[in-house]
VEXDREN-2710 file (C-alpha; in Angstrom, 1 decimal):
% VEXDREN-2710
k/r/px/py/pz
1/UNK/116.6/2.6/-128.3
2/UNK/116.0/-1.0/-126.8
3/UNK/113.4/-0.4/-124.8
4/UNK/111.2/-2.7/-121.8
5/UNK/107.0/-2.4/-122.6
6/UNK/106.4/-5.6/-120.6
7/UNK/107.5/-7.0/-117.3
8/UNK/106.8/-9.6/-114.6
9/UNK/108.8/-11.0/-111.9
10/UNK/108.2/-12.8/-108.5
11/UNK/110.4/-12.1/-105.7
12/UNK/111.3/-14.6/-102.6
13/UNK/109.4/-12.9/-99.1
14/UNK/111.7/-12.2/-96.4
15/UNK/111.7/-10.0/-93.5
16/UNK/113.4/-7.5/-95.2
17/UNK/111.4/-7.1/-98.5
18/UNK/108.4/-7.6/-96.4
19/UNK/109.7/-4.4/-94.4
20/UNK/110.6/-2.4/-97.8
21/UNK/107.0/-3.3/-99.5
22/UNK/104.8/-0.3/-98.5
23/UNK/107.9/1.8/-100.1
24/UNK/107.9/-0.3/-102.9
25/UNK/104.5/0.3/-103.6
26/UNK/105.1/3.9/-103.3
27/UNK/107.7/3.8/-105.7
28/UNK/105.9/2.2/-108.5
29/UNK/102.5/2.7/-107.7
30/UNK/100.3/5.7/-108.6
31/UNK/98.4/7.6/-105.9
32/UNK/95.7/7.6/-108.2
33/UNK/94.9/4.2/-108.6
34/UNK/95.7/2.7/-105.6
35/UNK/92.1/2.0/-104.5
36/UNK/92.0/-0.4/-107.9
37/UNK/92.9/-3.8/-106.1
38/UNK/93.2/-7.2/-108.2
39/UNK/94.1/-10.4/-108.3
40/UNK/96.3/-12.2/-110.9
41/UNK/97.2/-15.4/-110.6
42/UNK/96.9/-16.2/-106.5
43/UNK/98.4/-12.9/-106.0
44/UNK/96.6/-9.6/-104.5
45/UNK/98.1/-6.0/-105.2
46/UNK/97.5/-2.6/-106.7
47/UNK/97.3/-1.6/-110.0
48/UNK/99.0/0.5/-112.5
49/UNK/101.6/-1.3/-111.9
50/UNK/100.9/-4.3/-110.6
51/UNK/102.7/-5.1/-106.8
52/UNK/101.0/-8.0/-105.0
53/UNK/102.0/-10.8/-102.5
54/UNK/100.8/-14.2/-101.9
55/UNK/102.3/-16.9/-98.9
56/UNK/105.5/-17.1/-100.4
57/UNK/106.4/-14.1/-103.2
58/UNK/106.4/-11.3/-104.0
59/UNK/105.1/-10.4/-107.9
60/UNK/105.8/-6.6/-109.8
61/UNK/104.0/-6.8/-113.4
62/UNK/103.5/-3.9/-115.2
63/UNK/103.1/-2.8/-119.3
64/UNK/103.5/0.0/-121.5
65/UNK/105.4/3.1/-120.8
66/UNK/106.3/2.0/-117.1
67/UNK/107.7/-1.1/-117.9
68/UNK/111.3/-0.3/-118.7
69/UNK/111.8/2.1/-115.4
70/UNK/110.6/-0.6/-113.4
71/UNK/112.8/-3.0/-115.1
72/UNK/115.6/-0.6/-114.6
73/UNK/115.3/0.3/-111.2
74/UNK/114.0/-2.6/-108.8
75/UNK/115.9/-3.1/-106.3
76/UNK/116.5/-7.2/-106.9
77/UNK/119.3/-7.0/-103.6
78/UNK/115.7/-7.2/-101.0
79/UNK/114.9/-11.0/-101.8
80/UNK/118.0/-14.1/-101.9
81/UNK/116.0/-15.1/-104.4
82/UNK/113.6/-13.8/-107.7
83/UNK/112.6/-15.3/-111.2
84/UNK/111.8/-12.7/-114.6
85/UNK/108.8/-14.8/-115.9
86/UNK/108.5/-12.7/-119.3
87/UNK/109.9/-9.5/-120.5
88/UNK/109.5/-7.9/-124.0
89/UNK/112.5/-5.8/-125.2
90/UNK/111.1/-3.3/-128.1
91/UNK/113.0/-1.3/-130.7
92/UNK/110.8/1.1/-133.1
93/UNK/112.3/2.5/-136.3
94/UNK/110.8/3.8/-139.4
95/UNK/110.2/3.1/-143.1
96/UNK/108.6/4.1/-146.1
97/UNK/106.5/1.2/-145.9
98/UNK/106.4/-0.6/-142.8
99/UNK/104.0/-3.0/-144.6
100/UNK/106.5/-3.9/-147.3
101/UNK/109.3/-4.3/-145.1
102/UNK/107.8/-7.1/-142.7
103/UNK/106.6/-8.3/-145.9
104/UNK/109.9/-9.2/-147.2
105/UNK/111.8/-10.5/-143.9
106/UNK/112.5/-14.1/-144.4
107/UNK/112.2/-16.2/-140.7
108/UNK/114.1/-18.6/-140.0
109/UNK/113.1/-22.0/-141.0
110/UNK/114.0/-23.5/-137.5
111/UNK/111.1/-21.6/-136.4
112/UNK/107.7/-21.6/-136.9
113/UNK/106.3/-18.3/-138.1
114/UNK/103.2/-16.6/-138.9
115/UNK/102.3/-13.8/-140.7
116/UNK/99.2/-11.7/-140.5
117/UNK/97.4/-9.1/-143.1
118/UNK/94.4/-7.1/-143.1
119/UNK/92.4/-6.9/-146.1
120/UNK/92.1/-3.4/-147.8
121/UNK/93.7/-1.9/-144.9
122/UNK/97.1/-1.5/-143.3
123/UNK/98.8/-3.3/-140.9
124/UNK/100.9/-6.5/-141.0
125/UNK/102.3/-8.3/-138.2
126/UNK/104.4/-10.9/-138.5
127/UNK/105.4/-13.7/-135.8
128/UNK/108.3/-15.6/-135.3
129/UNK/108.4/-18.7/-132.9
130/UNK/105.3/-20.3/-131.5
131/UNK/102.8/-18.5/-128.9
132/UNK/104.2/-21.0/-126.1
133/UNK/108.0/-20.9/-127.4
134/UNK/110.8/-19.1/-124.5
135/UNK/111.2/-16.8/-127.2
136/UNK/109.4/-15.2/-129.9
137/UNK/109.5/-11.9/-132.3
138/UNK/106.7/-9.7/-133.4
139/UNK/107.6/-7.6/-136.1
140/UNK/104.2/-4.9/-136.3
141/UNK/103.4/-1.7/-138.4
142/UNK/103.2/0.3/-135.1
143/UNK/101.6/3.2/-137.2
144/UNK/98.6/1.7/-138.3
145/UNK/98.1/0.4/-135.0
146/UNK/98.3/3.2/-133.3
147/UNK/97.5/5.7/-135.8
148/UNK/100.9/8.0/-134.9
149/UNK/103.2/8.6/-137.9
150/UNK/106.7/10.3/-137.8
151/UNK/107.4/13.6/-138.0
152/UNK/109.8/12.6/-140.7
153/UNK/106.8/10.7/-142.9
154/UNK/106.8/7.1/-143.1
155/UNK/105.4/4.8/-140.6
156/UNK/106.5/2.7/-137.4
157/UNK/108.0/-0.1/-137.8
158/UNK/108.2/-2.3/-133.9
159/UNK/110.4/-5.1/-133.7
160/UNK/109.7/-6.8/-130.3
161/UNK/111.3/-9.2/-128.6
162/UNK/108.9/-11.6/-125.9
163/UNK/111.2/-13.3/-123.8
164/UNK/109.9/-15.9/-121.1
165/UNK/111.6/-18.2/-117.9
166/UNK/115.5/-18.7/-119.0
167/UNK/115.4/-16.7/-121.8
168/UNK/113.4/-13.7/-119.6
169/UNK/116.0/-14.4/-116.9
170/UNK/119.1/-13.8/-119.1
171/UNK/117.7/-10.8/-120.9
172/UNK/116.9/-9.2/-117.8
173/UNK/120.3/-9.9/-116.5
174/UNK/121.5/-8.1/-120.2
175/UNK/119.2/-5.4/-119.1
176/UNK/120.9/-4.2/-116.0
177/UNK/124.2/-4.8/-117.3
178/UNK/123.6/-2.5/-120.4
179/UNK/124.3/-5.4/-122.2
180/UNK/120.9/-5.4/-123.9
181/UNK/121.5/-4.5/-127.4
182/UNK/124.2/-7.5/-127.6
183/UNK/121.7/-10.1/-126.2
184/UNK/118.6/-8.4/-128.3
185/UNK/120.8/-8.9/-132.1
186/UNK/121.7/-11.4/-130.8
187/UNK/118.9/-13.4/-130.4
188/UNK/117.6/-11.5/-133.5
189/UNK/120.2/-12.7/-136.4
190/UNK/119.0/-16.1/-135.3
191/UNK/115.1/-15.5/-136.3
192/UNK/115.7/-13.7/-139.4
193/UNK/117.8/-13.2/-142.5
194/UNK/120.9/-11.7/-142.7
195/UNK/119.4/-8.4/-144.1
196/UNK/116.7/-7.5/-142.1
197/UNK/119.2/-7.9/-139.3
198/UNK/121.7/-5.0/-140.5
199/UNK/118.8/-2.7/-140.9
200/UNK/118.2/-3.2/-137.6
201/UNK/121.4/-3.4/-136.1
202/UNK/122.0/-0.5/-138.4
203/UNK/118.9/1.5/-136.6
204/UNK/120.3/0.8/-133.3
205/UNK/123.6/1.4/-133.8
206/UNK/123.1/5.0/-135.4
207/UNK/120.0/6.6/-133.7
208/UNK/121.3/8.6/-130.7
209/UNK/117.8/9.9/-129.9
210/UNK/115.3/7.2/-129.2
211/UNK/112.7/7.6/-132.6
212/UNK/109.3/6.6/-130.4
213/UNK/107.7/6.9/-127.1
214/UNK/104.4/6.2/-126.3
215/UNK/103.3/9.9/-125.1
216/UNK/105.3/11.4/-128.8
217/UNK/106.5/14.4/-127.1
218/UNK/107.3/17.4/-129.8
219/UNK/110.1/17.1/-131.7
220/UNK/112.3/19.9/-130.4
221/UNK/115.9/19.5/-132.8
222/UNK/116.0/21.9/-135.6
223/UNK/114.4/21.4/-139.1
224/UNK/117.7/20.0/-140.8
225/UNK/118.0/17.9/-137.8
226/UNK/114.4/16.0/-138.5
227/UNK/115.5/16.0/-142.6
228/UNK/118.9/14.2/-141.7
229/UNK/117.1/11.5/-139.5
230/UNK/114.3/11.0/-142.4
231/UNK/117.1/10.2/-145.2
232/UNK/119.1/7.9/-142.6
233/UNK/116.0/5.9/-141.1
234/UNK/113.5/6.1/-144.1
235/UNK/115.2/6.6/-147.5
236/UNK/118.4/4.5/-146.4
237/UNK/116.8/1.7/-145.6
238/UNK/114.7/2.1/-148.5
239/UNK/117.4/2.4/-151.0
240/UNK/119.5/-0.5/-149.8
241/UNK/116.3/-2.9/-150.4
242/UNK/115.6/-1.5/-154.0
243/UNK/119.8/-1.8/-154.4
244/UNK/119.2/-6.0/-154.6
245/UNK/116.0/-5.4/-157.0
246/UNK/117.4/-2.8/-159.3
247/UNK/120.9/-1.9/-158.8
248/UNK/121.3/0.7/-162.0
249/UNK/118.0/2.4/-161.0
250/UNK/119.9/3.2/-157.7
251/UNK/123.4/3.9/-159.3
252/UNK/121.4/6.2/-161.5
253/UNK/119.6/8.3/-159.1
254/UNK/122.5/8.5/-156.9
255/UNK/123.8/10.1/-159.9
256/UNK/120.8/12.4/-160.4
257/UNK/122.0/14.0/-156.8
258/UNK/125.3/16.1/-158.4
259/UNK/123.1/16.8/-161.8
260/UNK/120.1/17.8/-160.6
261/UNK/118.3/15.0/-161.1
262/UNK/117.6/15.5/-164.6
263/UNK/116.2/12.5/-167.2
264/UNK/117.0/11.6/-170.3
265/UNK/114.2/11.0/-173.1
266/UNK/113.2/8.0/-172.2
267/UNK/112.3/9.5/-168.4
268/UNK/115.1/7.8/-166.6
269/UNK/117.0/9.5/-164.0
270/UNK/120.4/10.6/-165.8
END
């Protein structure tokens, strides 16, 4: 479910990866756009993906949906010597009301955090550490962003994770050690309270199919499949929130489940 959407890292030139770079372009590079040269930052390469070279180094910086096989698979053993500048480890789950959620998380105090909400409209994002900080959370209603909602109903919830110089280094270290999801909660209980963290390690933890990819291919499990994943990643999460607001209206409709969820005069669940 962790997943990479961002990636850059600058290799050490030697004979060798000098040798291995037209296949490394190959690799990672499509056919397609390899006429599309640019520069970025002294370096000049090809872009999708992003594989230039300057005196000195080699750099590989790509986004979006390619980011995490590149991550993955580079072959790191060419060069004596590379640096992971940033990478951004992702997890999406869902909710009821991705909105309300990242409305209620609580950061931190030993880091500065921002919060931003549209007017009349959907779509909160939340921040966690400063723009120039090694480290720093954005917690996003991917939904209203991207206007995709789950098969299950709901909405996208994307906690990401932007990790830059050490902190890049060490996850990407985490990454090809499939130790990721220790370094990502990690890192997490640290930026926000204790509850937003267990839904989330609780989301990890459970889902056995990742819940979102960027091209949403069809859902293809059966119907009571889907309606078993809504209840555990929507009305769970949903539930234990109300729980700390109203616990009886919980104990109560938990209640309504082996009666049929019948009322009594006053129209409370019974």
């Amino acid at each position: 479910m962790i997943r990479t959407d961002y990636f850059v890292i600058t290799m050490l030139r030697n004979a060798r990866l000098d040798a291995h770079f037209p296949a490394l372009v190959g690799q990672y590079v499509h056919k397609a756009h390899e006429d599309r040269i640019m520069q970025y930052y002294g370096f000049r390469g090809e872009n999708k993906v992003f594989i230039g070279q300057s005196e000195d180094r080699v750099m590989v910086w790509v986004s979006g949906t390619e980011a995490h096989y590149v991550a993955k698979t580079l072959n790191t053993s060419l060069t004596e010597s590379f640096s992971v500048a940033r990478i951004d480890l992702q997890i999406t789950t869902t909710s009821l009301d991705a909105d309300y959620w990242i409305e209620c998380i609580s950061p931190a105090k030993a880091y500065k955090a921002t919060k931003v909400v549209n007017v009349n409209e959907k779509g909160t994002t939340l921040y966690v550490g400063a723009p120039t900080s090694r480290i720093r959370l954005r917690v996003y209603n991917k939904t209203a962003e991207s206007g995709i909602v789950p098969d299950t109903g709901g909405e996208y919830v994307r906690f990401e994770l932007q990790c830059r110089n050490q902190y890049a280094d060490k996850a990407f270290v985490a990454l090809r050690n499939n130790m990721v999801r220790s370094f990502y909660l990690m890192v997490l209980k640290r930026m926000v309270d204790a509850y937003t963290y267990k839904l989330v390690e609780g989301a990890i933890r459970s889902a056995e199919d990742e819940l979102f990819t960027d091209d949403f291919p069809s859902v293809k499990d059966d119907p009571i499949a889907r309606k078993k994943r809504w209840l555990e990643q929507s009305v769970l999460p949903a539930l234990r929130r109300l729980l700390v607001e109203d616990k009886e209206y919980v104990d109560n409709f938990i209640q309504s489940l082996y009666n049929g969820g019948n009322t009594d005069n006053d129209g409370d669940i019974y």
